[in-house]
N, C-alpha and C positions, 0 to 999 in steps of 0.2 A: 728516481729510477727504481723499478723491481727490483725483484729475486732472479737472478741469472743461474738455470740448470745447465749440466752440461751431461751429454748422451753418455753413459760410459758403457763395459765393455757387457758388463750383467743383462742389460736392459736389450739383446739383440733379440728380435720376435721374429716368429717362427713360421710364418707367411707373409708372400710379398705386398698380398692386399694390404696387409695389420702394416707392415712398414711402411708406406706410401701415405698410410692415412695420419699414422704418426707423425711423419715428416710433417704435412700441410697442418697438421695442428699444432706440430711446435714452431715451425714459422709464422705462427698467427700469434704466439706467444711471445716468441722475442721479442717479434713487432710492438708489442706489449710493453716488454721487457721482463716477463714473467715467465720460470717454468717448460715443463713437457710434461707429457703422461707416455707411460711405459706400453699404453695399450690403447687403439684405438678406440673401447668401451671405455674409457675413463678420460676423460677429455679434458677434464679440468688439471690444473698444475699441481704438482705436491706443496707448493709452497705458494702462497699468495699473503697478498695486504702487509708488505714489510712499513716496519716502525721504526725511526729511531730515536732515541731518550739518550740525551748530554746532559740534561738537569733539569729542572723546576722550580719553580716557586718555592721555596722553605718555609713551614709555617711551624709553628710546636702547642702541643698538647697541655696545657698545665693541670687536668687533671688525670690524664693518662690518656695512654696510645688511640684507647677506643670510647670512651665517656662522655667527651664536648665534642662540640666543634674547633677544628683548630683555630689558632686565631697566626697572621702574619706574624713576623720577626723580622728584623733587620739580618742580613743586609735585604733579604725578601726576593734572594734567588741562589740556589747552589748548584756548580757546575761540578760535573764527574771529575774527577782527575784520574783514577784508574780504578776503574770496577773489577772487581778480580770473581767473585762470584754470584749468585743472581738465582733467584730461585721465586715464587709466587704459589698462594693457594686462597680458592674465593674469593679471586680478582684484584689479591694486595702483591704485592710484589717488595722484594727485598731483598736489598742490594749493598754489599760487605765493598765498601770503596776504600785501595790500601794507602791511599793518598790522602784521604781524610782521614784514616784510621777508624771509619766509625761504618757501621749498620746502618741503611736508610729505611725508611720505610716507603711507597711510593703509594702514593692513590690513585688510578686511574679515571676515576667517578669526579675526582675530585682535580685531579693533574696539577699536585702539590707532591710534597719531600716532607718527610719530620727525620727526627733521630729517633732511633729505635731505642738505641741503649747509648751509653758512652763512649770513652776512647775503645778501643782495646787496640790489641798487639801489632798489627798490619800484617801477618804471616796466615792469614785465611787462606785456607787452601779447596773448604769446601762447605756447604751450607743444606742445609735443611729444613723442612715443616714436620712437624711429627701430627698424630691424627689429632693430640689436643689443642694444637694448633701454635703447640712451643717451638722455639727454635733450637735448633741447632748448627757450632760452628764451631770446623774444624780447624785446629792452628797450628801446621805442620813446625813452624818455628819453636811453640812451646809444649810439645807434644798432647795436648789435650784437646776434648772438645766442650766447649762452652754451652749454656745450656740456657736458656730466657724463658721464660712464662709468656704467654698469650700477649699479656699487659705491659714486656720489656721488664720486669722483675727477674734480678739473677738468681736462677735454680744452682745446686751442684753439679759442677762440672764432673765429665768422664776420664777419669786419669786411669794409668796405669803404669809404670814405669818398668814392668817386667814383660808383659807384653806388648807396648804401645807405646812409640816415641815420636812418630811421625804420620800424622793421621793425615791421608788426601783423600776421603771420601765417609757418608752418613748417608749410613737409610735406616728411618724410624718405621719399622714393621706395624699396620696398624692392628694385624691378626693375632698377635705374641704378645705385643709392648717391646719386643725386645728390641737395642740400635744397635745396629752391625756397623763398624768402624774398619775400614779398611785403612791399614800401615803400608803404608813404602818404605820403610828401612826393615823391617820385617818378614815381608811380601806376604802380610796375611792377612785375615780377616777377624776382628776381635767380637766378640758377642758379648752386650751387656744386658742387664735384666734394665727394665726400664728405675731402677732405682740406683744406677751407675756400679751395679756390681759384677767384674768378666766371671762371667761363666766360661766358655769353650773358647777356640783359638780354630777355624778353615786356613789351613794352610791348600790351595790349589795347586793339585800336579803337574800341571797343565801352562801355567806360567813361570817365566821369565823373571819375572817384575810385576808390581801393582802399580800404575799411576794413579787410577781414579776409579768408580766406583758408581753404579746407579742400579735403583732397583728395578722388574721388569716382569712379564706374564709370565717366563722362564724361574724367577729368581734372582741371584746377584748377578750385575756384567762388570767385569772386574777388565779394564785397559791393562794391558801386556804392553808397554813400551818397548821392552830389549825387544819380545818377540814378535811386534809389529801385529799385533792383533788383539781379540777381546776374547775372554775367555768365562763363559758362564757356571756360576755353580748352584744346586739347588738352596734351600733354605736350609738345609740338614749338612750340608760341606761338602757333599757329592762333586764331583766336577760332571757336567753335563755333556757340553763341546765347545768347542772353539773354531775363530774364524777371524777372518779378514786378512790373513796372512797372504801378502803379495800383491792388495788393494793398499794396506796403510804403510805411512812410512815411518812417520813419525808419530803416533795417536798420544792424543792428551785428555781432552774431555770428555765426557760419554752423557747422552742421555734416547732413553725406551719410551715409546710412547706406548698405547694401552693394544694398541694392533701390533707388536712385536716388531715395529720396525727400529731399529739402532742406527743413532747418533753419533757417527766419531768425529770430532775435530783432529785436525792432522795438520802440524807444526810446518812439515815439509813444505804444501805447497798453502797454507793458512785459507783452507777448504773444511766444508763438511761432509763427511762421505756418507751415504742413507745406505743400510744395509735393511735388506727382507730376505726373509730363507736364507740368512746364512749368505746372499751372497750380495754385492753393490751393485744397486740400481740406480743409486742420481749422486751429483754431489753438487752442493751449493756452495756457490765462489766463483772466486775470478781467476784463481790458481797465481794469483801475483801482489797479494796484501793490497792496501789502496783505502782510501776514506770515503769510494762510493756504497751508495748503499748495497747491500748483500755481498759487501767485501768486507776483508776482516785483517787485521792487525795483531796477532794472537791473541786467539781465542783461550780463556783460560777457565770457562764452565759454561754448562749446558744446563736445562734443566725444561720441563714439559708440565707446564697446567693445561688438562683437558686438550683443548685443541690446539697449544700455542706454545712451538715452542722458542726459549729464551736464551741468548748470548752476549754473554760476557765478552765484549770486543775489547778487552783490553788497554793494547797501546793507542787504539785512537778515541779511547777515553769516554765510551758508552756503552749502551744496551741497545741490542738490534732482537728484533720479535718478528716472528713469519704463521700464520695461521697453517697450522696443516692440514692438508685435505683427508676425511676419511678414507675405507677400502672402502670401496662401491659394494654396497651386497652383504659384505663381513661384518658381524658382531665383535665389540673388543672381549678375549676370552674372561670370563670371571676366574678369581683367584679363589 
């Protein structure tokens, strides 16, 4: 079964032709089971080609992540137990499972699993690729973020314990080097130099609360939980504007694609709400949890390689992926 849109209140167009033609091309959609477009020039759906991934094959490296070829392992399949975060860059994908306690790596080329690194804490709260292609992972349970080489070799982790105790969110700047670390007991934004040392402290006017955190053409988009929206701020700690108030209810995850459009996962109805201009034009769901595909079971991260982006489903113990469709016409803006 598709990606199932649903019309919301953003997306009302402004002639009855445009409406009418809309209509008959998203009944050509359902029928599908795929999508709408906002506008009769765009016809195609925002979201197409949904995936889902429960597990694979295991196979492990013995001379490193990227060196051989893997070879099989016993038992010679691992199934998710609960993926909590998920993120991919240059078609690798990599998935923090708190049930395993462990890092996956996934191949799609290959459509096999290794272990990336070993145990760690099961308190992931959020994950990253930085430009040299390290990772990063934040563990709101032991207040740090964890740091891996290319090859799964442990770097020095990002501590702080005067600023930073509960880290839900990492973006590795590739224009600075700097990783902005976003606190929820805090509610701020910590800046390291890329050699784990805080420099400055973004505290936003503008929120409530920090839940989560993704980078974006704007800068940071930082989730406001108390205040039911997301609230951007520049690279410099500016606050910029805010939005989604009275669309979300409960927002948790966040992720920006390269055309400005934003990502919220929302607890309330275990939907994705698509905002553009600041305002919601689609959400993806079923608005009632459920194990079909493009339903979702709490959602607890989001994240965007290129054209595809990726969800941590959670309680029903996988990853679901949806191609997103470009803007017809629009360049994504350079940073």
């Amino acid at each position: 079964m598709g990606a199932h849109l649903t019309i919301t209140e953003g997306m009302r167009l402004s002639r009855t032709g445009r409406v009418w033609s809309c209509i008959l091309t998203l009944l050509s959609m359902l029928a599908a089971g795929i999508g709408m477009c906002a506008d009769a020039d765009a016809k195609r759906p925002l979201f197409s080609r949904p995936q889902v991934l429960t597990g694979a094959p295991l196979v492990v490296d013995p001379a490193g992540v990227f060196r051989s070829l893997p070879l099989p392992v016993a038992p010679g399949y691992l199934t998710f137990i609960s993926p909590v975060a998920v993120v991919a860059r240059n078609n690798i994908v990599y998935i923090v499972d708190a049930g395993h306690r462990q890092v996956l790596r996934y191949d799609p080329a290959r459509l096999s699993i290794s272990r990336f690194v070993g145990t760690i804490g099961g308190t992931a709260s959020a994950i990253a690729v930085g430009p040299d292609l390290s990772l990063y992972i934040a563990e709101a349970g032991t207040g740090q973020v964890l740091h891996y080489a290319w090859d799964g070799r442990p770097l020095p982790a990002f501590r702080s314990e005067t600023v930073m105790r509960q880290p839900v969110g990492v973006v590795a700047d590739d224009a600075t080097s700097h990783v902005f670390i976003a606190d929820s007991l805090y509610n701020h934004v910590v800046v390291f130099s890329g050699l784990g040392r805080a420099i400055t402290v973004f505290r936003p006017d503008e929120a409530q609360s920090v839940e989560a955190m993704a980078r974006g053409p704007d800068g940071l988009y930082l989730v406001d939980s108390l205040g039911q929206q997301v609230v951007v701020m520049a690279y410099d700690g500016r606050d910029l504007y805010a939005f989604g108030n009275g669309a979300l209810k409960m927002p948790h995850a966040i992720a920006v694609d390269r055309f400005n459009r934003v990502y919220v996962s929302d607890d309330f109805d275990n939907t994705i709400k698509v905002f553009e201009g600041r305002e919601l034009v689609a959400t993806l769901g079923r608005n009632s949890g459920g194990a079909a595909t493009a339903s979702f079971n709490r959602i607890t991260f989001l994240s965007i390689d290129q054209n595809t982006l990726y969800v941590a489903d959670s309680l029903n113990g996988r990853i679901q992926s949806f191609q997103i469709a470009p803007v017809p016409g629009r360049r994504p803006p350079a940073r």
